[in-house]
BAVONU-155196 format. One record per atom (N, C-alpha, C): y, z, x; residue in one letter; atom name; residue number from 1. Coordinates in steps of 0.05 Angstrom, whole numbers, plus 32768, in hexadecimal, padded with zeros to 4 digits. Layout:
<sites>
Y	Z	X	A	CA	NUM $
...
</sites>
This chain:
<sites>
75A5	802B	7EC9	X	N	1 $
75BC	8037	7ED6	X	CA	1 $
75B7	8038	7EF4	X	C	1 $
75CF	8030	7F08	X	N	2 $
75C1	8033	7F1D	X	CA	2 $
75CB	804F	7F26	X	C	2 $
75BF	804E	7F3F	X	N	3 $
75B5	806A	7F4D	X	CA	3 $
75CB	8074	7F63	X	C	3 $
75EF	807A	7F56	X	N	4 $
75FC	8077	7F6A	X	CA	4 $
75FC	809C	7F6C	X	C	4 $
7605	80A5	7F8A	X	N	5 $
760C	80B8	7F96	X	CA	5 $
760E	80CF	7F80	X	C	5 $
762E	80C2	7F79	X	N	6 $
7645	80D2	7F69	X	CA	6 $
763B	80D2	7F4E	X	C	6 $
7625	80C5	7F41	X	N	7 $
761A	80D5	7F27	X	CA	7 $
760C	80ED	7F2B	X	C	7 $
7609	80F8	7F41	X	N	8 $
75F5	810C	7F42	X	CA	8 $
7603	8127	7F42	X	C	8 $
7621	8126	7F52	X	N	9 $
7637	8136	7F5A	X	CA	9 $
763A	813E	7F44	X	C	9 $
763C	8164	7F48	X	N	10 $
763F	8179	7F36	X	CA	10 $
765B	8173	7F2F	X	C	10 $
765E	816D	7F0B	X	N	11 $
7678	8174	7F06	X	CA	11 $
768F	8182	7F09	X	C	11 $
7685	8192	7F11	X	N	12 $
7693	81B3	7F15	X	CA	12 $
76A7	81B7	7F27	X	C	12 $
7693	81AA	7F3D	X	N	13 $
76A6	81A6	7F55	X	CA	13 $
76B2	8190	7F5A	X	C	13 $
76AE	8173	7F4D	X	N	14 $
76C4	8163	7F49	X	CA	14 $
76DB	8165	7F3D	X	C	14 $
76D2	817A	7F2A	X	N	15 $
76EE	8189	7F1A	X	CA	15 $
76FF	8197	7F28	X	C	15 $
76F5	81AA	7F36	X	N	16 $
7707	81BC	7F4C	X	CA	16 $
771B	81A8	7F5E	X	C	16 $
7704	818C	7F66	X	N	17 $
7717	817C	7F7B	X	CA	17 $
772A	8170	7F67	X	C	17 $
772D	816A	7F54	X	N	18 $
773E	8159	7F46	X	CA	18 $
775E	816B	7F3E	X	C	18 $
7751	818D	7F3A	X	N	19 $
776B	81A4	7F34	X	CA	19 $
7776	81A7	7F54	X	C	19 $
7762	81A2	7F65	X	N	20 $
7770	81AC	7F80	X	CA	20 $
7781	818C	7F8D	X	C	20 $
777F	8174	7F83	X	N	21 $
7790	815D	7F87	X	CA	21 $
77A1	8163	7F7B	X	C	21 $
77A4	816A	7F5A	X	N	22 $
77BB	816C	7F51	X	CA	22 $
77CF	8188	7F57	X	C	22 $
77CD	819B	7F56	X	N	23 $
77D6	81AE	7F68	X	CA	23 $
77E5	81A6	7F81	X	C	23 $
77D0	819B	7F97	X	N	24 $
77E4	8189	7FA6	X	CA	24 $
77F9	8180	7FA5	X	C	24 $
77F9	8175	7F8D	X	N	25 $
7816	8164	7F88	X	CA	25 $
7823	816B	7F72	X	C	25 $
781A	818D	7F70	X	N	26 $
7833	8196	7F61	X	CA	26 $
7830	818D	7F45	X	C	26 $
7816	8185	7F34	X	N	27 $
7809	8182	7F23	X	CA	27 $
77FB	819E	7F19	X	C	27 $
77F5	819E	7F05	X	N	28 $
77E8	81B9	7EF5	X	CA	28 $
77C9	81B2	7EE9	X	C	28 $
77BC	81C5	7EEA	X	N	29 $
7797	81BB	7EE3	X	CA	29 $
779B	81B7	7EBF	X	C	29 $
77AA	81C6	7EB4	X	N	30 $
77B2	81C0	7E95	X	CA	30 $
77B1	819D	7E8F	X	C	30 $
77C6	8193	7EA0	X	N	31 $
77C9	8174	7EA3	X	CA	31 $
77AD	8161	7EA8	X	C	31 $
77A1	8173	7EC8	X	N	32 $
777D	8168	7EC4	X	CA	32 $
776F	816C	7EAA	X	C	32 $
7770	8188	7E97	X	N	33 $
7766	8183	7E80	X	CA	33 $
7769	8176	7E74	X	C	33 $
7785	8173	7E71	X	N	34 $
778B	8161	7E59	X	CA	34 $
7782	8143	7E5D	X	C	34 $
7782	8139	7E73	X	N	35 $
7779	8120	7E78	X	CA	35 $
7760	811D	7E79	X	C	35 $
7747	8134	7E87	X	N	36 $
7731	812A	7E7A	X	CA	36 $
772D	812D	7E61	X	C	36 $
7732	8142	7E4E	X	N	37 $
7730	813F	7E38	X	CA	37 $
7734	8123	7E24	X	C	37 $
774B	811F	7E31	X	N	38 $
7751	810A	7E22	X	CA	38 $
7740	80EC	7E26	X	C	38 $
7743	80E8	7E3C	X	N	39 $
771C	80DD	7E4D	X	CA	39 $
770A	80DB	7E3F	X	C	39 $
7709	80F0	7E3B	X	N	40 $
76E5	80FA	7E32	X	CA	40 $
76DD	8106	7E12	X	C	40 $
76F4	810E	7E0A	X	N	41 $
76F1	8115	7DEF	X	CA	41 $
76E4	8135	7DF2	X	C	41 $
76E3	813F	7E00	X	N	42 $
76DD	8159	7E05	X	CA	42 $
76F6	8165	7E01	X	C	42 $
76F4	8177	7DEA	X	N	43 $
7708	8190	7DEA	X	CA	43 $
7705	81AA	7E02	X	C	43 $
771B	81B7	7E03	X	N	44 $
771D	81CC	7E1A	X	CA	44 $
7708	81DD	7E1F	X	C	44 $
76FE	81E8	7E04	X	N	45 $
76E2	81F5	7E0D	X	CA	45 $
76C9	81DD	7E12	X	C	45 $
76C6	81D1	7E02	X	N	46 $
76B1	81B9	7E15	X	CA	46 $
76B4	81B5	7E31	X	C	46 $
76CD	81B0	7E37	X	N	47 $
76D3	81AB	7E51	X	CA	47 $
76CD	81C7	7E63	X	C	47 $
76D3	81E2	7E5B	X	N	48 $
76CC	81F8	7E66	X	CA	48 $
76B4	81F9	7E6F	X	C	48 $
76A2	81FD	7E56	X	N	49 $
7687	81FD	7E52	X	CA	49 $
7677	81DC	7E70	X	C	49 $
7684	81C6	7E6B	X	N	50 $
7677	81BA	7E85	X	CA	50 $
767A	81C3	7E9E	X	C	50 $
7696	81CC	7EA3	X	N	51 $
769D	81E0	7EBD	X	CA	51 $
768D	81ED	7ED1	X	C	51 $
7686	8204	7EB1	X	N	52 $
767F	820B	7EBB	X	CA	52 $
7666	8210	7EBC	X	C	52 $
7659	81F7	7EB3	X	N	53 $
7633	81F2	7EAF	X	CA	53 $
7636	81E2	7ECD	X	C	53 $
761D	81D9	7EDB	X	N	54 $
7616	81CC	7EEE	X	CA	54 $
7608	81AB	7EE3	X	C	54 $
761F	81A4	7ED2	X	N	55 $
7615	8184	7ECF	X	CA	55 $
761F	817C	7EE2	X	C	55 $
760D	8158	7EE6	X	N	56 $
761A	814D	7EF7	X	CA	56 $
762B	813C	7EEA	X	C	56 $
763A	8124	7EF8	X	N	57 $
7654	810D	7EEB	X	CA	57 $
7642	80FD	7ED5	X	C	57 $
7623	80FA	7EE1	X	N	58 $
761C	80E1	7ECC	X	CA	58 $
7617	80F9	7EAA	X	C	58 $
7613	8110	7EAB	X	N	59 $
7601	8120	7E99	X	CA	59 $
7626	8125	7E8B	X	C	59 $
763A	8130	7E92	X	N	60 $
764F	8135	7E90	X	CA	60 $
765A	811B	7E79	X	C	60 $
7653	810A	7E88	X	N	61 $
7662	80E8	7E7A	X	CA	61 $
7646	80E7	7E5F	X	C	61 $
763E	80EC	7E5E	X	N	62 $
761F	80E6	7E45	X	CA	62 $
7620	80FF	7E3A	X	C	62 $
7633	8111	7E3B	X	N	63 $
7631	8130	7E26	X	CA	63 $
764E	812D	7E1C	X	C	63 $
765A	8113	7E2C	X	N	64 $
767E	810D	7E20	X	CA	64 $
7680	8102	7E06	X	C	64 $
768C	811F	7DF1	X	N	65 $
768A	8110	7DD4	X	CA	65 $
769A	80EB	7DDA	X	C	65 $
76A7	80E2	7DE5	X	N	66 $
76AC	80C6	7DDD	X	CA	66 $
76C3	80C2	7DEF	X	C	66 $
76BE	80AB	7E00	X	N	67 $
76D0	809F	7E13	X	CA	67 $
76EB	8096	7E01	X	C	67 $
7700	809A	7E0D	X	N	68 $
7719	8097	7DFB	X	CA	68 $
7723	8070	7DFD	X	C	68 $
771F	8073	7DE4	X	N	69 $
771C	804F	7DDB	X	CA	69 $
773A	8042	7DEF	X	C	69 $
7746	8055	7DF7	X	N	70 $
7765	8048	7E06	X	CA	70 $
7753	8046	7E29	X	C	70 $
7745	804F	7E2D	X	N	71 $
7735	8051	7E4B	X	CA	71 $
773D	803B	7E4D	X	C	71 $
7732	8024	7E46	X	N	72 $
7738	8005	7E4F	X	CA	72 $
7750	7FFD	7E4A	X	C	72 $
7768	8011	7E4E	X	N	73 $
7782	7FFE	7E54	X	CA	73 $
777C	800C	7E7A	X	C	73 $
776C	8018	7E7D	X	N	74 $
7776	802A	7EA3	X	CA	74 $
7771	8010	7EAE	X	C	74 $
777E	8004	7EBE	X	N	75 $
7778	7FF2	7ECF	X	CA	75 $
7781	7FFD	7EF3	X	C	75 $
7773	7FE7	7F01	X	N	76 $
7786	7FEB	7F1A	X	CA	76 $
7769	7FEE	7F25	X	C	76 $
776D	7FFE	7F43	X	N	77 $
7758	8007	7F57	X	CA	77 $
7754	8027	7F62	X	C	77 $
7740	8028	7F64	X	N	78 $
7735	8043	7F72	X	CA	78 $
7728	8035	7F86	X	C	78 $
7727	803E	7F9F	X	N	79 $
771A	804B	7FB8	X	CA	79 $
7713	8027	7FB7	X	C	79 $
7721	8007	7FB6	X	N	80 $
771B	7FFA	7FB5	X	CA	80 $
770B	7FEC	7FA8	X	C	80 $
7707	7FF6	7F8F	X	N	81 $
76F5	7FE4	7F81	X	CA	81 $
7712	7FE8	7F6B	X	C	81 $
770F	7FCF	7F58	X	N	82 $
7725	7FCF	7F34	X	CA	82 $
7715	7FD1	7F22	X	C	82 $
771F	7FE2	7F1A	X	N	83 $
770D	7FED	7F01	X	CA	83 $
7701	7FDB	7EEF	X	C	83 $
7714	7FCE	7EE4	X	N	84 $
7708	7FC0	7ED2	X	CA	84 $
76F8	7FAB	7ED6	X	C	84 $
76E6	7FA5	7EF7	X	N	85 $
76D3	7FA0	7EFA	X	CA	85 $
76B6	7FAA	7F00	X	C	85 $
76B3	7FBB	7EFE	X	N	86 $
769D	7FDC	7EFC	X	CA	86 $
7690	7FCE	7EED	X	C	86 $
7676	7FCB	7EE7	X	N	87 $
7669	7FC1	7ED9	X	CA	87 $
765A	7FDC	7ECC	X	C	87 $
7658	7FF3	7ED9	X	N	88 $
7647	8003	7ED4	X	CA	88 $
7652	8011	7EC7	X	C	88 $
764B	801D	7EAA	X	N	89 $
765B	8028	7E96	X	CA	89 $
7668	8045	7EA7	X	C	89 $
7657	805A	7EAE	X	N	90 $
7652	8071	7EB3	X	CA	90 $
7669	806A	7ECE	X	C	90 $
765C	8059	7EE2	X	N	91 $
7674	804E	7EF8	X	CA	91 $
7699	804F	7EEE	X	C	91 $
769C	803E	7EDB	X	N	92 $
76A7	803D	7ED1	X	CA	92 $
76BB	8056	7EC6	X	C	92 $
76AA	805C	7EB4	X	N	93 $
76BB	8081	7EB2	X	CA	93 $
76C5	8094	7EC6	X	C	93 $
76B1	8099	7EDA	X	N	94 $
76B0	80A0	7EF4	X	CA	94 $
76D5	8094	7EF5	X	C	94 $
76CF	807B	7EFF	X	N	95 $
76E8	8072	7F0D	X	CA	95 $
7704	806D	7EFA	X	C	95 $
7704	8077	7EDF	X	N	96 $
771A	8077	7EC4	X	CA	96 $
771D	8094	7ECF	X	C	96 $
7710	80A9	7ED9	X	N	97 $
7716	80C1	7EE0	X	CA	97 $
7724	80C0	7EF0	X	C	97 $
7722	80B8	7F14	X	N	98 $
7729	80B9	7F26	X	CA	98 $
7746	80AE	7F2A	X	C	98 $
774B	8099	7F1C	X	N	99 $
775C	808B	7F0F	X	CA	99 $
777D	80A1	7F07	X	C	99 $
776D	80AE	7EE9	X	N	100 $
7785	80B7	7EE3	X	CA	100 $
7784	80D3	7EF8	X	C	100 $
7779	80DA	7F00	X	N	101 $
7782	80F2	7F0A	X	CA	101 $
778A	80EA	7F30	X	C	101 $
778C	80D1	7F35	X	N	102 $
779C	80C3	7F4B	X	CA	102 $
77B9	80C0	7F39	X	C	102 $
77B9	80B4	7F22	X	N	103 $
77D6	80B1	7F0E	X	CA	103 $
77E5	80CD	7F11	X	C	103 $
77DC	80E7	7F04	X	N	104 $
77DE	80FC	7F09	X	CA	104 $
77E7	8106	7F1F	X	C	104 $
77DF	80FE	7F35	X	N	105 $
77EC	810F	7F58	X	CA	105 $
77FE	80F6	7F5A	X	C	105 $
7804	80E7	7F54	X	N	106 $
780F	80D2	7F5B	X	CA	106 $
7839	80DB	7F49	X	C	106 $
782B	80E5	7F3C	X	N	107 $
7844	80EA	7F34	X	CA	107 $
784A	80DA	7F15	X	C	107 $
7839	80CE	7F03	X	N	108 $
783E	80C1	7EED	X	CA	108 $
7845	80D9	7EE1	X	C	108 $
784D	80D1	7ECA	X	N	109 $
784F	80E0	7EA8	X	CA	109 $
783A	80E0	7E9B	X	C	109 $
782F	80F3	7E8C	X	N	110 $
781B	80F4	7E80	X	CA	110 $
781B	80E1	7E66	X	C	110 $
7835	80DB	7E65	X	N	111 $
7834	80C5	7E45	X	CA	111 $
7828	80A6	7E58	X	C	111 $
782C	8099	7E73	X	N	112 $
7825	808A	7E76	X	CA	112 $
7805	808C	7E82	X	C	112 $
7801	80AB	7E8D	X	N	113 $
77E1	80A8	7E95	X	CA	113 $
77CB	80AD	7E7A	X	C	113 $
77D9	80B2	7E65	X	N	114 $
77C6	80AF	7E4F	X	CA	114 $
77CA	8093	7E3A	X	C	114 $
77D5	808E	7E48	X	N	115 $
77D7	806C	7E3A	X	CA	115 $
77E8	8070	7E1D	X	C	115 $
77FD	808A	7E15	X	N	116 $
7807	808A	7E0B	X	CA	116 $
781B	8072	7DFF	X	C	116 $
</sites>
């Protein structure tokens, strides 16, 4: 695995930034749940319980009962790189996150940011 930055970054507080984007735009943190959940296979208390533990993104993504087998329809780009060229699994997730919760402030429907 390589040795980027943002595996090391406390979940906790990437969570806060992800409810304080959507808020922004008039989005609700219920909607962030529901999307990582659905992500990650973490139910609401799982998801609590990481919150509010001090994992970081890589420990967070390796305690995730199971990446949601629809992840690989997210296509498109974050911060210039397309996802579906990430070679790095954990990278990868990272950026299936960043993803829907850009979908999310952006103004989608939750039936199309969950690949409904």
């Amino acid at each position: 695995m390589s040795d980027h930055k943002v595996f090391s970054m406390e979940f906790s507080k990437i969570y806060s930034l992800y409810v304080q984007k959507a808020k922004r735009k008039n989005r609700t943190e219920e909607e962030v749940i529901q999307i990582i959940c659905w992500l990650t296979g973490f139910n609401s208390d799982g998801l609590s319980s990481q919150v509010d533990g001090h994992n970081d993104l890589a420990t967070f993504f390796a305690e995730a009962p199971a990446i949601n087998p629809n992840a690989s329809l997210i296509k498109g780009t974050v911060c210039g790189v397309r996802i579906e060229e990430v070679e790095d699994t954990l990278m990868r997730n990272i950026r299936y996150l960043d993803k829907l919760i850009d979908e999310l402030a952006k103004g989608k429907s939750m039936d199309k940011i969950l690949r409904s």
